[in-house]
C-alpha positions in Angstrom: 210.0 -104.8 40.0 213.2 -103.1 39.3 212.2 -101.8 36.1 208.9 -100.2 37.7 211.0 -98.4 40.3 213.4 -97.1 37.7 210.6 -96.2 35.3 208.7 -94.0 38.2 211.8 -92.1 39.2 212.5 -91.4 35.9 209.1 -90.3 35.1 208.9 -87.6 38.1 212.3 -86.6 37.3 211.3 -85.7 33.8 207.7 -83.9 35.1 209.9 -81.6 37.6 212.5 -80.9 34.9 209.8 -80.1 31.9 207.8 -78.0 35.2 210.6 -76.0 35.8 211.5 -75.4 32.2 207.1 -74.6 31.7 207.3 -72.2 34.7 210.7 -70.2 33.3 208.8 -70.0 29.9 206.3 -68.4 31.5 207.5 -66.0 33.4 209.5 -64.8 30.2 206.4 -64.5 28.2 204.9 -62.1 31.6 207.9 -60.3 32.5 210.3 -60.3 29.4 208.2 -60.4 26.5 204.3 -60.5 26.4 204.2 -61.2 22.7 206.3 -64.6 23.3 203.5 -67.6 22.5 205.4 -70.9 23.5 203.8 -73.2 20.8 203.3 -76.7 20.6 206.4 -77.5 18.5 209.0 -76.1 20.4 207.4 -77.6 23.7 207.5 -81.0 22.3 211.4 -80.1 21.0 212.3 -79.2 24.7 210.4 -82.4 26.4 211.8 -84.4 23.9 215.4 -83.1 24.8 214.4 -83.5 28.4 213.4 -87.0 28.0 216.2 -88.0 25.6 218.7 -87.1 28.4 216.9 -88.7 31.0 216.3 -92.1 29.3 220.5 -91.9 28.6 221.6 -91.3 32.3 218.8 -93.6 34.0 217.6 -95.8 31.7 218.9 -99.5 33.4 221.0 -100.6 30.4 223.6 -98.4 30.6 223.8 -98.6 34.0 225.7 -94.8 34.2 223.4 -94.5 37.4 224.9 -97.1 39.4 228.2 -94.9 39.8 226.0 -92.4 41.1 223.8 -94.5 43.7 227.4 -96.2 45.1 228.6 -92.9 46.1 225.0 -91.9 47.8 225.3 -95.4 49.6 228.3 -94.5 51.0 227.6 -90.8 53.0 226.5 -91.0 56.4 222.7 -90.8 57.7 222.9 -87.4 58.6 224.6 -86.0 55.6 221.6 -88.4 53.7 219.0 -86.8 55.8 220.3 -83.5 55.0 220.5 -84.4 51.4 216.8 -86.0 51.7 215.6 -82.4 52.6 217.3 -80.3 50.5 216.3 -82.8 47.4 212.7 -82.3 48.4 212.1 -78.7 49.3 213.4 -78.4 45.7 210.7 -80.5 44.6 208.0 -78.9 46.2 209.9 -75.8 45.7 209.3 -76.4 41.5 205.8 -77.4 42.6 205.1 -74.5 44.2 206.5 -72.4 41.6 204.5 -73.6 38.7 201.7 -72.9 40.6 202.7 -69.5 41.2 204.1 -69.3 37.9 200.2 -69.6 36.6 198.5 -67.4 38.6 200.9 -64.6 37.8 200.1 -65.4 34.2 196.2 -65.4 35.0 196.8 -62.1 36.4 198.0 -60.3 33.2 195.5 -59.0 30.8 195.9 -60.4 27.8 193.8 -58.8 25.8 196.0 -55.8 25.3 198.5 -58.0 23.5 196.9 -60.0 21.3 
């Protein structure tokens, strides 16, 4: 069950990070440069990075997590609460972004750049 728990935390981690990375690509390609075309190699170079450095800091076998999780066991409750919120308004913060992210690029007409 441990493994599962790791693998799931790992996995959202890597969606947010490769989000965030998407949504920053993006908004160069509406506001930088409108000729940019982010194509399929280079996305799977990034997530691959993204993954690679993921799978080294969390994966279970190198345990370089653990010296991070002691020092989270040890705050109190409220500095964890506060910690809890701030952790997830940037999740739905990246969430929201992407989303936003899109519809500025479906707002652009893109037929006067191609």
């Amino acid at each position: 069950m441990r493994f599962w728990s790791h693998f799931k935390t790992g996995l959202t981690i890597i969606f947010l990070e490769i989000w965030l990375v998407l949504s920053l690509f993006i908004y160069y390609n509406v506001f930088i440069d409108r000729y940019f075309r982010l194509d399929k190699t280079l996305f799977l170079i990034i997530s691959t990075i993204i993954i690679a450095v993921n799978v080294y800091f969390f994966n279970s076998s190198t345990d370089k997590w653990i010296f991070y999780k002691e020092s989270f066991d040890k705050i109190s409750a409220r500095k964890n609460l506060i910690g809890g919120i701030i952790v997830w308004s940037i999740i739905i913060l990246i969430i929201i972004n992407l989303i936003f992210a899109f519809y500025i690029m479906g707002k652009v007409d893109w037929d006067e750049y191609r």
